[in-house]
C-alpha positions as CSV (number, residue, x, y, z in Angstrom):
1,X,119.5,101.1,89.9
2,X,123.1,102.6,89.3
3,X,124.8,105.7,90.9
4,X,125.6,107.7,88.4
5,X,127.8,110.5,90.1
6,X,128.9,110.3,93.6
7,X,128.5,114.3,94.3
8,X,124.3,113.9,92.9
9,X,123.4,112.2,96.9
10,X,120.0,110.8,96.1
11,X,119.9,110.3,92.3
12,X,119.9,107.0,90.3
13,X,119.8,105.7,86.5
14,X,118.2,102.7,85.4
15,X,119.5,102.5,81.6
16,X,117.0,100.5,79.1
17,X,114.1,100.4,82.1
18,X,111.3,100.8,79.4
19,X,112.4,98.3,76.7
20,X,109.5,99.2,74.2
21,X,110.1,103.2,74.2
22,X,109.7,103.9,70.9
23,X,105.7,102.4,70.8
24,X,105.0,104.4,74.1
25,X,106.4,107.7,72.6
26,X,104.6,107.0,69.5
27,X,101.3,106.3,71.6
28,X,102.0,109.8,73.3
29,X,102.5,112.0,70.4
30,X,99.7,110.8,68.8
31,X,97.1,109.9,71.8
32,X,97.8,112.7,74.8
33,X,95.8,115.8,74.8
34,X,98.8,118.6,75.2
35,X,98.5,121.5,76.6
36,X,100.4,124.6,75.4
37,X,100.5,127.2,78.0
38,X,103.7,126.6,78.7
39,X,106.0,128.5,75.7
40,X,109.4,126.3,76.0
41,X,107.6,122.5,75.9
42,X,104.3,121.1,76.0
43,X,102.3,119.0,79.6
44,X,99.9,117.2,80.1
45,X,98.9,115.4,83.3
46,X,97.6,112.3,84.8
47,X,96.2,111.0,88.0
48,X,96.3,112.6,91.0
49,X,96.6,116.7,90.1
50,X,99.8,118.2,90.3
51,X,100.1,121.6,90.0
52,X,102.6,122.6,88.4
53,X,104.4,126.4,87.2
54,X,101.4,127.8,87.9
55,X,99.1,125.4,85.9
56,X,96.2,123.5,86.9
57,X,95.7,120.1,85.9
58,X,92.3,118.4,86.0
59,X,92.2,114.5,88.1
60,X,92.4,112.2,85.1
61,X,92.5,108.2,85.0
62,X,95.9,106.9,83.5
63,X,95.7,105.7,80.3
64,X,96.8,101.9,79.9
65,X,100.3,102.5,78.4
66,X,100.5,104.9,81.0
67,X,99.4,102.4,84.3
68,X,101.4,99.6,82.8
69,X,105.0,102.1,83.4
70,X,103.6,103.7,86.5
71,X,103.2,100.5,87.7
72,X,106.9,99.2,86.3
73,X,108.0,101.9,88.3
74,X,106.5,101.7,91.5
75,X,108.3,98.3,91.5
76,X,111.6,99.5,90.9
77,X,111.6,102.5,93.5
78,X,109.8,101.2,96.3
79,X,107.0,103.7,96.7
80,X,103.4,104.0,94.5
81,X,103.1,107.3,92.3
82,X,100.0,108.6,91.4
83,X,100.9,111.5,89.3
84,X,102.7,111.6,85.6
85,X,102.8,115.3,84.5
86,X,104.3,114.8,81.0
87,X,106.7,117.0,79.4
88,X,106.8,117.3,75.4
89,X,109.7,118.8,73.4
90,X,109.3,118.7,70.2
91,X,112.8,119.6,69.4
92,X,116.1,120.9,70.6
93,X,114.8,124.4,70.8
94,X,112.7,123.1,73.3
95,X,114.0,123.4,76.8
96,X,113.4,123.5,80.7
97,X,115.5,125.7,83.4
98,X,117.3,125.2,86.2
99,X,114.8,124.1,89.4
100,X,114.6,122.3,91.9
101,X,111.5,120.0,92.2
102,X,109.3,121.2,95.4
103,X,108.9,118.6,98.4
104,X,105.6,120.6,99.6
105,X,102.9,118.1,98.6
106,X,104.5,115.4,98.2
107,X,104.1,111.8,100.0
108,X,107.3,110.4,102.1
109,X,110.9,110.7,100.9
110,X,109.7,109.4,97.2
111,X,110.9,112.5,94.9
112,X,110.4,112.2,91.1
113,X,111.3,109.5,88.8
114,X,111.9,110.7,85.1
115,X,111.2,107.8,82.6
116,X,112.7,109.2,79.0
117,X,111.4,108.8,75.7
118,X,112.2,109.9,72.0
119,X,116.0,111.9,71.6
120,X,118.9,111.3,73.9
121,X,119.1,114.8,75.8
122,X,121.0,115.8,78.4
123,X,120.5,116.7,82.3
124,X,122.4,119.2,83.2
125,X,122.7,120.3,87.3
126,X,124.6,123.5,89.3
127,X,125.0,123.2,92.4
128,X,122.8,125.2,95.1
129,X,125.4,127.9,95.5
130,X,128.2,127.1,93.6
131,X,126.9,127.1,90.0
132,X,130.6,126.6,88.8
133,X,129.8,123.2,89.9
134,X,127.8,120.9,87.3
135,X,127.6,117.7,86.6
136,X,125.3,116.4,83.0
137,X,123.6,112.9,82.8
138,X,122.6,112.1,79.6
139,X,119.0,110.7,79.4
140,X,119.1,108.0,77.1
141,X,115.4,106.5,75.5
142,X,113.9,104.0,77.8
143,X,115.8,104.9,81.1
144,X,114.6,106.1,84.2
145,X,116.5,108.3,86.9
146,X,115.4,109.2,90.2
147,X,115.8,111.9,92.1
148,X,115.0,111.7,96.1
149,X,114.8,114.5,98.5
150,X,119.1,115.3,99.4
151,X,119.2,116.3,95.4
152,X,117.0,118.5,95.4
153,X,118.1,120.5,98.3
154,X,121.4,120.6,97.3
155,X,121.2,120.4,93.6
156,X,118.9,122.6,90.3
157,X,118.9,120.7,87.1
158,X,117.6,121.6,83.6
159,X,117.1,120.6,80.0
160,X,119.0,123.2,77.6
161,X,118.6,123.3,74.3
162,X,119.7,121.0,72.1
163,X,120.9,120.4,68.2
164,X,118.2,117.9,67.5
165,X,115.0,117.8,65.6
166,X,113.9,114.9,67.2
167,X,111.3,115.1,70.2
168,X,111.8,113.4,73.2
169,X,109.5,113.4,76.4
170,X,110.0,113.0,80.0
171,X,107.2,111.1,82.1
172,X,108.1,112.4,85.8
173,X,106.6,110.5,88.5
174,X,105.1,111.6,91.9
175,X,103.7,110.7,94.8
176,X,101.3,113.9,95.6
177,X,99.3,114.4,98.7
């Protein structure tokens, strides 16, 4: 994994992670069951439940394209998620705020690990605080970042919108209690 800014304590980029991105975003579009509640992007979730913006999700086996990443990155980070809540935006309108990811049922010091498919988009985080302070990652197709504990204390992040028509998801990884 690489640093990608000294000031995000806690967060790392793998670029290129998931060589064959473009098959498992294709297999999502066309194979997860969405769910729309959510205005601003569509979810869906896998494994153990994680609830999530006031959202229940049902315990669901993952799917085989889905267990082959999971397990992909359990062997880069060092800990075994059981939970991908994924996040579908269709296009640049599209978005998510600024948050911070909640610690409160979640195993250890593991955090979340994004894996990024479809559209390059970019991460943008303010500072706990200060929201003068920002720093953007761009999430490029296949990558992965990881975010531990110290960011998220510190640190919101968001997706704004973007000028794309492309779709792009986010797989986020947990380890839930």
């Amino acid at each position: 994994m690489v640093e990608i800014a000294p000031e995000l304590v806690g967060v790392r980029y793998v670029p290129n992670f998931w060589p064959d991105h473009a098959a498992l975003m294709a297999w999502a579009v066309g194979s997860v069951p969405w769910d729309d509640r959510i205005k601003a992007r569509k979810t869906a979730g896998y494994g153990v439940p994680y609830d999530y913006a006031g959202l229940t999700y049902a315990p669901s086996d993952f799917p085989a394209p889905l267990e082959a990443v999971r397990r992909a990155v359990a062997a880069e980070v060092g800990w075994e998620p059981n939970n991908c809540l994924l996040n579908y935006y269709p296009d640049g309108r599209s978005r998510m705020g600024f948050h911070s990811d909640s610690a409160m049922g979640l195993a250890g010091d593991g955090g979340v690990v994004i894996v990024s498919l479809g559209v390059a988009r970019r991460l943008r985080f303010r500072r706990v605080g200060d929201y003068e302070a920002r720093v953007n990652v761009w999430l490029e197709p296949g990558s992965l970042l990881s975010m531990g504990r110290p960011v998220q204390d510190a640190w919101q992040h968001a997706l704004p919108r973007a000028s794309t028509y492309e779709p792009r998801i986010s797989l986020t990884f947990r380890a839930v209690l």
